[in-house]
C-alpha positions in Angstrom: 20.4 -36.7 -22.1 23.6 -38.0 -22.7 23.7 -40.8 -19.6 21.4 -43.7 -20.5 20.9 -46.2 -18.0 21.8 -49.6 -19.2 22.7 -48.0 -22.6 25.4 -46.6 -24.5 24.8 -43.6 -27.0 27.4 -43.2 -29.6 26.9 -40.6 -31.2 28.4 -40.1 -35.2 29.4 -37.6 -38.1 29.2 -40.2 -41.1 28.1 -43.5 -40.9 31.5 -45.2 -41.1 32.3 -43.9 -37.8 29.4 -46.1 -36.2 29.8 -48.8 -38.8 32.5 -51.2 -37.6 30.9 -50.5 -34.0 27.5 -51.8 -34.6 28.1 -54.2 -36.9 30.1 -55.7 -33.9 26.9 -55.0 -31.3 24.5 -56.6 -33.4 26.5 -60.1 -33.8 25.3 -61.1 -30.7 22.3 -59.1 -30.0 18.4 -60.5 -29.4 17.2 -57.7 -31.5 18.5 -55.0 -34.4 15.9 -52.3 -34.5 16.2 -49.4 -37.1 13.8 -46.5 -37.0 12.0 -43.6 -39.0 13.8 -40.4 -40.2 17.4 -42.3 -39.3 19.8 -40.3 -41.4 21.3 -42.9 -42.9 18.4 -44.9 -43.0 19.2 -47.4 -45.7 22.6 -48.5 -44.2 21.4 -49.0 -40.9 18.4 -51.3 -42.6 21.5 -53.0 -44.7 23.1 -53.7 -42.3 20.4 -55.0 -39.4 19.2 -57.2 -41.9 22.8 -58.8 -42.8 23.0 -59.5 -39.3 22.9 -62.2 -37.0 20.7 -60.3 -34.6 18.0 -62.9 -34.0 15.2 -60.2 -34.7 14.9 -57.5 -37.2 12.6 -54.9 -37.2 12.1 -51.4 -37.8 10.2 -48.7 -35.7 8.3 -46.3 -37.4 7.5 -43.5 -35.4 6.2 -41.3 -38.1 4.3 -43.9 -40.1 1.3 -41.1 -41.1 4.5 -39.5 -42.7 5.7 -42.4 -44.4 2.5 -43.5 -45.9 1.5 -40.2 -47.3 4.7 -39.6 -49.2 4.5 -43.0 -50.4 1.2 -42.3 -51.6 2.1 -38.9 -53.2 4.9 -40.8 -54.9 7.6 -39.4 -53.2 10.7 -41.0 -52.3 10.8 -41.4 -49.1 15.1 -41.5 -47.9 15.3 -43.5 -45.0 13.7 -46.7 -46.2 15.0 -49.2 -48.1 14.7 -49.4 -51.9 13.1 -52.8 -51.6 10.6 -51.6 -48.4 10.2 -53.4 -45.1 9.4 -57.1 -46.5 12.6 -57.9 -45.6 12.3 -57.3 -41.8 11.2 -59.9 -39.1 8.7 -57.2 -37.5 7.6 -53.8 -37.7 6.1 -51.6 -35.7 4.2 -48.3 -35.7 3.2 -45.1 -33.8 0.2 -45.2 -34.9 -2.6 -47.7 -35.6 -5.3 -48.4 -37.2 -5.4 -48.2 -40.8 -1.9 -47.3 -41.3 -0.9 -50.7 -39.8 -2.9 -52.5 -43.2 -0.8 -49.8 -45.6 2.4 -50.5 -44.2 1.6 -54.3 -44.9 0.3 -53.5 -48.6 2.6 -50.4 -49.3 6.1 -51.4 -48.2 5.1 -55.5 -47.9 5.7 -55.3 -44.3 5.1 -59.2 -43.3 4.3 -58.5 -39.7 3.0 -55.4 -37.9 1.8 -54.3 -34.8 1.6 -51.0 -33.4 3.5 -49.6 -30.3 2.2 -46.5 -29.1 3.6 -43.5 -27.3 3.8 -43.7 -23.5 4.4 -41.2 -20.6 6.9 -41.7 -17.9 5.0 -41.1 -14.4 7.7 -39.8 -12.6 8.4 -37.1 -14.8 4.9 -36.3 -15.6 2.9 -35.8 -12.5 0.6 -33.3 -10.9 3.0 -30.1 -10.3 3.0 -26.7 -9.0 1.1 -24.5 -10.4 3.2 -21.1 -12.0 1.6 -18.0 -12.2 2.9 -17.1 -15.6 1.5 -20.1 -17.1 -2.0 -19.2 -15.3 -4.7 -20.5 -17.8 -8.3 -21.1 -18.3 -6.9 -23.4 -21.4 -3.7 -23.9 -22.7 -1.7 -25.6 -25.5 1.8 -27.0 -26.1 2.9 -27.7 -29.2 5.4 -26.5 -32.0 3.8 -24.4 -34.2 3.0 -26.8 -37.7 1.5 -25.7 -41.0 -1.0 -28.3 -41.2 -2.5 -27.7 -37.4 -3.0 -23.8 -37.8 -6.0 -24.1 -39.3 -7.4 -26.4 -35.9 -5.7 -24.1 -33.4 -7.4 -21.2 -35.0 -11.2 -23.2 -34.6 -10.0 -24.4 -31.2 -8.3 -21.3 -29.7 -7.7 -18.3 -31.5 -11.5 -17.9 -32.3 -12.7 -19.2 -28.8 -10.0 -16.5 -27.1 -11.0 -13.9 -29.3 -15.2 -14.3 -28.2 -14.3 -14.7 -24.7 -12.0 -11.9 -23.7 -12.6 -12.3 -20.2 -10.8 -16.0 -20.3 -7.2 -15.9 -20.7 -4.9 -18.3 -22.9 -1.2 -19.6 -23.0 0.3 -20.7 -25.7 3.9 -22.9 -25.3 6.4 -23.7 -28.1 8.3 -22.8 -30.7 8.6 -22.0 -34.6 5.6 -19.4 -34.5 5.6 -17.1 -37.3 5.9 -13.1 -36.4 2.6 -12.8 -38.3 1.0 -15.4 -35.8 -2.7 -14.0 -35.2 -2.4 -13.1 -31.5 -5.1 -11.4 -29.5 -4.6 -9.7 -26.1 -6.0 -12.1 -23.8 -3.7 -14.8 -25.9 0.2 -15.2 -23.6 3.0 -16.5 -25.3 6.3 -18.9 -23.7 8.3 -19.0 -26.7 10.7 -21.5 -24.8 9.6 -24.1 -22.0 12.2 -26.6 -21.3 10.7 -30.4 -20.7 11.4 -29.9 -16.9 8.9 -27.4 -17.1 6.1 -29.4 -19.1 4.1 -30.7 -15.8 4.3 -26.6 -14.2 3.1 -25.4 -17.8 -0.1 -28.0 -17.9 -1.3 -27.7 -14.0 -1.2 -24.2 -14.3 -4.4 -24.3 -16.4 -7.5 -25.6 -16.0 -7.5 -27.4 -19.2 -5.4 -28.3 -22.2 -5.8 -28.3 -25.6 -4.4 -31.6 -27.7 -4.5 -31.1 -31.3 -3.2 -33.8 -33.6 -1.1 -33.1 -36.9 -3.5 -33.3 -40.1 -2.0 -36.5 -41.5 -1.8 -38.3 -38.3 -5.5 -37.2 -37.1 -6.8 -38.7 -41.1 -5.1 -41.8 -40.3 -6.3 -42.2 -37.0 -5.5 -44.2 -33.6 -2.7 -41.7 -33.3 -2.1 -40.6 -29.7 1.1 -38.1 -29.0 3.0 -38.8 -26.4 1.8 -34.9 -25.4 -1.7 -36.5 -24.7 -0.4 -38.9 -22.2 2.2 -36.5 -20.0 -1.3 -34.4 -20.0 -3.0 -36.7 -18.4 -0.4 -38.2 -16.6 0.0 -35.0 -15.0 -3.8 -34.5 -13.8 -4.6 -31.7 -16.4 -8.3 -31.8 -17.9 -7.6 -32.8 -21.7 -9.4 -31.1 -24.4 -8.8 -32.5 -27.8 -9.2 -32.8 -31.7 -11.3 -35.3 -32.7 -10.0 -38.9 -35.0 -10.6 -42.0 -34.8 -9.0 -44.7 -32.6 -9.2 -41.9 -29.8 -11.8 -43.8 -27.4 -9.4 -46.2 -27.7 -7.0 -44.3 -25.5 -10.0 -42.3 -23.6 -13.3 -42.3 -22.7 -15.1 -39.4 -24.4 -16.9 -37.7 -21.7 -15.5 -39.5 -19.0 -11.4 -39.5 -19.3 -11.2 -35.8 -22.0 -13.5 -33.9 -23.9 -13.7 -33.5 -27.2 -14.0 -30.8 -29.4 -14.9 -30.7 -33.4 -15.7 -26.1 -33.5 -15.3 -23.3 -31.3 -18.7 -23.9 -29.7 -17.2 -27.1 -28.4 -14.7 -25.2 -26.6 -16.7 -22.6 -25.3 -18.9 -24.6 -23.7 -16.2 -26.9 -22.2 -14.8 -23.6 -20.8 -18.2 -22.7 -18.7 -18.2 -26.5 -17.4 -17.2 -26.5 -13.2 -13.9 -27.0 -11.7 -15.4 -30.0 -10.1 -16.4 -31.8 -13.4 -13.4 -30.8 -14.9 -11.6 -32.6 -11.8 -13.7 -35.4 -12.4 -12.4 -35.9 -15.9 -9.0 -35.3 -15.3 -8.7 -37.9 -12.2 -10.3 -40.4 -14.3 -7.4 -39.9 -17.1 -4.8 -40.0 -14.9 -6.2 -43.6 -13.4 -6.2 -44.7 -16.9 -2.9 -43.1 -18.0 -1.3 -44.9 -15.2 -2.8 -47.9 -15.7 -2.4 -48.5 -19.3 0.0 -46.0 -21.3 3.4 -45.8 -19.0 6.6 -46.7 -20.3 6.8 -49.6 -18.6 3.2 -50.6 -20.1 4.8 -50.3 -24.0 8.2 -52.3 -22.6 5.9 -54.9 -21.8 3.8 -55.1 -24.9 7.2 -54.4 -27.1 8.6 -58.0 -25.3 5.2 -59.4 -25.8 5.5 -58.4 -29.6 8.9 -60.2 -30.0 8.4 -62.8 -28.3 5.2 -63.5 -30.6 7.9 -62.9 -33.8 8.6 -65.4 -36.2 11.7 -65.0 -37.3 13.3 -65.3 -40.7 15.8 -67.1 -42.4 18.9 -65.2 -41.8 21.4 -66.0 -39.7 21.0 -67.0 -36.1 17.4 -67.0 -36.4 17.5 -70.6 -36.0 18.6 -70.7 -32.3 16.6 -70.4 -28.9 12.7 -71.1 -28.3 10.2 -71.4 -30.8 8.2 -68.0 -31.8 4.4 -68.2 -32.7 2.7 -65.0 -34.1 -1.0 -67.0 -34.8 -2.3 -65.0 -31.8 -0.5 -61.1 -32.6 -0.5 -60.6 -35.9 -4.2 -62.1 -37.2 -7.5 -60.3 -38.0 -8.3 -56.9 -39.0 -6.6 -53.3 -38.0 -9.8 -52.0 -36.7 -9.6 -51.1 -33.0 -5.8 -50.9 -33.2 -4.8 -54.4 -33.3 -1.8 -55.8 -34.7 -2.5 -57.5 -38.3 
C-alpha cells in the first residue's frame, strides 16, 4: 500500500531524510504519535516531544514485548532513555495488566489501551477454495514460542484423526516442521486471499504468542478478520478473552487436544451458530471505525502537558478514562 487516503507516506533511508519534514508536520498538528519497533525510535520520541503538537503520545503495539525485555533487563532500542513519563498519552495493544506495567515500568502518566480491529469490507464471508478445504485451519507465521500450542492444538489432533484433514497458512516454517499426511501446507497467501483461506474451512485455529497470551486481554487482529469473515473461531485460552467473545456462544476454546477433538465432532449447524454470533459482535464492536472512535474519545479525554501549544483550544478532562484498576481492560 503505497496510496493512503487522506495521508501521505514518506518513506526514508536515515532519519535526517524525514527529519526537517516532520519536524515541519508536527508544528501545527493536533497530535504527534510515535510507535513500537520504529527504527529510529528515540529521535522520533525527541523530537514529538519538542514539538508543538498539542498531544503526544506513543502507540505501543508490541507492549507484551516491551515489558518482558524490560523485565529481563534488556535494553529495549526504540524507547527513550528516560521511558514514556514524558508523553501526554500512551496507548497499548494489549490490556490488562500490561496497561499497570507500562505505568510503573516506563512511568507512563496516562494509558489506555487501543485494540486491534478488522476492516469489514476486506474481511467478509468469501468463496470458498478447494485447496484451502479444511475441517480446521490456521494462519499464522510460524513463531518459536507458539510451536509448542500448535503442536497440542493441531499437530497431535491431525495426527489421531486421520480421516480430518488440516491447512496450515504462513511462512517461516522450518524444513524439520513435524508434518503428517493429512496436515496441507500454503507456504504463501497474500492478504487478498485471507477471507478465501478462512471460509474454506469449517473452523480456525487462533493461537496467541506466549508473552502476549501470559499477559492477557491480547486479541490479534487475526482473531477479528476470523470472525469478521463468518469462520467458526477456535482458540488458545488467556485472559481478557471473554472480553472480546463469549466463550461458548461467539468461539470455542481450547486448553489440550481433547478440546479440539471434540470441537471437531460438534455439527455444522452449531458451528454456524457460533460463528454468526462472532460476526454480529465483530461488527458491532471491533471494526476500524470502532477503534477511530475510541482513539478520538481517548484524546479528547487527554490532559495535556506543559510543552508548547498545549495551552490552546478546549479544556481536556481525563477523571472519567484514565481512573480505577486494569482489570477488565480499562484504561488506568
Amino acid at each position: 500500500m503505497t496510496d493512503i487516503p487522506g495521508c501521505e507516506l514518506r518513506l526514508y533511508d536515515v532519519w535526517d531524510d524525514v527529519a526537517r519534514h516532520a519536524a515541519k508536520e508536527l508544528a501545527d498538528a493536533d497530535v504527534g504519535m510515535v510507535t513500537s519497533y520504529c527504527p529510529d525510535g528515540p529521535e522520533a520520541c525527541r523530537l514529538v516531544l519538542e514539538s508543538a503538537a498539542r498531544i503526544h503520545s506513543f502507540y505501543d503495539l508490541d507492549t507484551p514485548v516491551t515489558l518482558s525485555r524490560l523485565e529481563a533487563g534488556e535494553r529495549v532500542p526504540y524507547l527513550p532513555a528516560t521511558g514514556l513519563a514524558d508523553f501526554d498519552v500512551v496507548l497499548s495493544y494489549t490490556g490488562g495488566v500490561a496497561l499497570r506495567r507500562l505505568a510503573t515500568l516506563l512511568k507512563a502518566p496516562r494509558v489506555a489501551p487501543l485494540y486491534g480491529s478488522v476492516d469489514p469490507v476486506i474481511h467478509q464471508p468469501a468463496e470458498a477454495m478447494p485447496e484451502f478445504t479444511a475441517d480446521l485451519s490456521y494462519l499464522g507465521t510460524y513463531a518459536a514460542d507458539r510451536q509448542d500450542a500448535l503442536e497440542e492444538l493441531l499437530l497431535e489432533p491431525a495426527r489421531l484423526a486421520g480421516s480430518k484433514r488440516f491447512v496450515i497458512g504462513g511462512a517461516q516454517y522450518p524444513a524439520d516442521f513435524p508434518w503428517s499426511s493429512n496436515i496441507y501446507f500454503v507456504r504463501h497467501l497474500p492478504p487478498a486471499l485471507h477471507p478465501a483461506f478462512y471460509c474454506s474451512s469449517r473452523m480456525t485455529l487462533n493461537i496467541t504468542r506466549r508473552a502476549m497470551a501470559d499477559m492477557g486481554f491480547c486479541p490479534s487482529g487475526r482473531l477479528f478478520e476470523a470472525a469478521a469473515c463468518g469462520t467458526p473461531i477456535l482458540s488458545d485460552v488467556w485472559e481478557g478473552l471473554a472480553e472480546f467473545y463469549e466463550p461458548g456462544k461467539e468461539i470455542l476454546l481450547c486448553r489440550n487436544r481433547d478440546d479440539v477433538l471434540g470441537a471437531l465432532e460438534m455439527s455444522d449447524s452449531e458451528l454456524k451458530k457460533i460463528a454468526a454470533a462472532a460476526r454480529e459482535r465483530t461488527l458491532a464492536e471491533h471494526t476500524a471505525e470502532h477503534r477511530v472512535l475510541e482513539l478520538e474519545n481517548i484524546l479528547e479525554g487527554t490532559h495535556v502537558g506543559n510543552h508548547s501549544g498545549s495551552g490552546e483550544g478546549k479544556p481536556h478532562t481525563a477523571a472519567g478514562l484514565f481512573e480505577g484498576t486494569a482489570a477488565g481492560g480499562q484504561p488506568i
